[in-house]
NUDODREN-778957 format. One record per residue (C-alpha): residue number from 1; y negated, z, x negated. Coordinates in steps of 0.1 Angstrom, whole numbers. Example, Ala and Ser with C-alpha at 12.3 -4.5 7.8 and 13.67 -1.06 7.14 Angstrom:
REM NUDODREN-778957
  num     py     pz     px
    1     45     78   -123
    2     11     71   -137
This chain:
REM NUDODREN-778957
  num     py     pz     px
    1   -186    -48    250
    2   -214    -72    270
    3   -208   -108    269
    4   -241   -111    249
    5   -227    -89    218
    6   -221   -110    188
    7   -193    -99    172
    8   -190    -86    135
    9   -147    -98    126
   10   -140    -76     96
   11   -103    -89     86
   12    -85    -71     58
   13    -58    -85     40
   14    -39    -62     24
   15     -7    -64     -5
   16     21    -45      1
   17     47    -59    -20
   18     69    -37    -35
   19     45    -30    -68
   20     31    -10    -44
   21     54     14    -29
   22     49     50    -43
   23     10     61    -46
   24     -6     30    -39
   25      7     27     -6
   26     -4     63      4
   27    -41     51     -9
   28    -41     20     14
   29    -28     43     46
   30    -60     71     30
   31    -85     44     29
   32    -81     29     61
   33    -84     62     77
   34   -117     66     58
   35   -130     33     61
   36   -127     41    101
   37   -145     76     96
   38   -174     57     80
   39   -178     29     98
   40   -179     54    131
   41   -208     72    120
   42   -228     42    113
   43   -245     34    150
   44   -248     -5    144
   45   -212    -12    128
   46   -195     10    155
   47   -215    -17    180
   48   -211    -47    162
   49   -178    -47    135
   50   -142    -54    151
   51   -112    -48    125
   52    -80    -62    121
   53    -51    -55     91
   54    -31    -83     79
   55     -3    -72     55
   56     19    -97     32
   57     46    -90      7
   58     76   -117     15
   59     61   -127     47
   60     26   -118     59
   61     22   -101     94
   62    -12    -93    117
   63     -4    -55    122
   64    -37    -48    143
   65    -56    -76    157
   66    -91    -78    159
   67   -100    -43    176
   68   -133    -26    181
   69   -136      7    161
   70   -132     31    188
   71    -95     18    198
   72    -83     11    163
   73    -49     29    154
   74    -42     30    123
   75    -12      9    113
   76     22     18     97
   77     23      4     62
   78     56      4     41
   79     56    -12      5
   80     85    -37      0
   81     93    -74    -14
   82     70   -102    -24
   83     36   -113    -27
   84     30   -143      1
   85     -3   -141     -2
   86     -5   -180      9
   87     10   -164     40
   88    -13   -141     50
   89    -42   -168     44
   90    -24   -191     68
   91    -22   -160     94
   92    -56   -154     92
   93    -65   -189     98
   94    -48   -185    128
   95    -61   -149    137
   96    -98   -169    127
   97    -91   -196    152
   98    -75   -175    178
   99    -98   -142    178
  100   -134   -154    166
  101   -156   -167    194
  102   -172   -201    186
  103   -209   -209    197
  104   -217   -229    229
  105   -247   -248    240
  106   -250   -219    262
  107   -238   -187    241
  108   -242   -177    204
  109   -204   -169    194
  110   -194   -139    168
  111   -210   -137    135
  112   -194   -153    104
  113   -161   -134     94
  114   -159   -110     63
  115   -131   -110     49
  116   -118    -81     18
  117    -82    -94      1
  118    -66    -70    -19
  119    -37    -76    -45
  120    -15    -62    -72
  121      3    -89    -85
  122      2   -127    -84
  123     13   -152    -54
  124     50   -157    -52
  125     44   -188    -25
  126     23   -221    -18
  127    -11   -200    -17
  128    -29   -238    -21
  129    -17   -248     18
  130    -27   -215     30
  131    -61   -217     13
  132    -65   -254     31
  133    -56   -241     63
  134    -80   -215     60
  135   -106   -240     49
  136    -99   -259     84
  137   -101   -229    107
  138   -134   -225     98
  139   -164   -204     73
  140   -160   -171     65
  141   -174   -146     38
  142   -144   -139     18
  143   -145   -112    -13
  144   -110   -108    -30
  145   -103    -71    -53
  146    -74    -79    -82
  147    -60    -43    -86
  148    -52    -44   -118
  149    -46    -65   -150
  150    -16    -82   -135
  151    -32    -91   -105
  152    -38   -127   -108
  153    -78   -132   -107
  154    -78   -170   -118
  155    -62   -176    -78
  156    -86   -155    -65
  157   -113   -171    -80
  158    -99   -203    -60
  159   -102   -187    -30
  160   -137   -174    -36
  161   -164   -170    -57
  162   -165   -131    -46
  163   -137   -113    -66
  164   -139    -77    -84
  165   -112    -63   -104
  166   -104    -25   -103
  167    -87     -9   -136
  168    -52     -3   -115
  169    -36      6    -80
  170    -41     40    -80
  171    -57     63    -57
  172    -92     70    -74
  173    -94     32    -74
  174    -84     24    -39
  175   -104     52    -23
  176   -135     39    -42
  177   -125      3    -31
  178   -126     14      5
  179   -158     28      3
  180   -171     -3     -8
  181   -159    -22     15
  182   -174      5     45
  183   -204      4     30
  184   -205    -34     30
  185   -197    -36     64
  186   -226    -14     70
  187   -252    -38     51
  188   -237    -70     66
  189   -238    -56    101
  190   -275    -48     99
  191   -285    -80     75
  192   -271   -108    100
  193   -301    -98    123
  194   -324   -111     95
  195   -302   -133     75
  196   -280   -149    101
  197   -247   -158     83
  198   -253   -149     47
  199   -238   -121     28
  200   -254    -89     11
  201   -228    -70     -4
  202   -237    -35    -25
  203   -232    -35    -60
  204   -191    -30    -71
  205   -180      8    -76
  206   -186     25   -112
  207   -157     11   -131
  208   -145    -24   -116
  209   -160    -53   -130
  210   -176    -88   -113
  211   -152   -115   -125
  212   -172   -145   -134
């Protein structure tokens, strides 16, 4: 990478408590794989979008920090325990503040984070202080998927006004999840150039539903 390439940090935040263990799990370890497939044939994500994976159930962990495409390996995911999800926003605050290059007066940093949560279930810690320390580390575009009726969407809605609910965990519904998400990589990795900072996602997958 030139010192002159701005940056696309695509963080995923991923639920792995143990609601998930079983055929969810195998979906999440399937879509990552696919999202890397897509987002290597597109020419201008493969230049500009850098991934990392963030996992929580009882604690939250950075399992791949932010990586360009091409030396991405996938990570090892095992389903198991809570849901800190106020964990894993505190992490990334941290990841945000650590791994995302801020501007200069003499150099344009990395373009405005996007950011896909995904969760079963409902927190099981103080989600409020890691929202705030997100909030301090900085903006970011932030679109949350409940999975599921128990998935708690009135949190998410806290933590932005982007959230989409899927009709459960399973496989049909994660695989179409992570094509979503690839495919809005893809339109906010060629829509910075002519929106700087804003966010263009494509419309939700046949079946989930825009929570309002």
């Amino acid at each position: 990478m030139s010192e002159f390439t701005r940056r696309l940090p695509v963080y995923l935040l991923l639920d792995i408590s143990g609601s998930m263990q079983g055929e969810p799990i195998e979906a999440l370890k399937n879509g990552i794989s696919a999202l890397l497939t897509e987002l290597k044939s597109d020419p201008q994500a493969l230049e500009t979008a850098y991934l990392s994976v963030i996992t929580f159930n009882s604690t939250a962990r950075q399992l791949t920090p932010l990586t360009e495409l091409m030396l991405f390996t996938e990570p090892e995911l095992r389903a198991a325990g809570a849901t800190a999800l106020g964990a894993a926003l505190s992490l990334l605050a941290e990841c945000i503040e650590f791994e995302v290059k801020k501007s200069s007066p003499t150099q344009k940093g990395d373009w405005k984070p996007l950011v896909f949560i995904l969760t079963d279930g409902a927190p099981t810690d103080d989600w409020q202080g890691g929202l705030s320390a997100l909030r301090r580390a900085g903006a970011a575009n932030i679109i949350a998927c409940a999975a599921g009726a128990v998935a708690d969407t009135k949190v998410l809605k806290e933590i932005t006004p982007n959230v989409v609910m899927m009709n459960s965990s399973g496989a049909g519904d994660l695989a179409r999840f992570f094509t979503w998400v690839s495919a809005s990589v893809k339109i906010t990795s060629k829509a910075f150039d002519a929106k700087p900072g804003g966010l263009e996602l494509p419309p939700p997958p046949q079946g989930f539903i825009i929570v309002p």
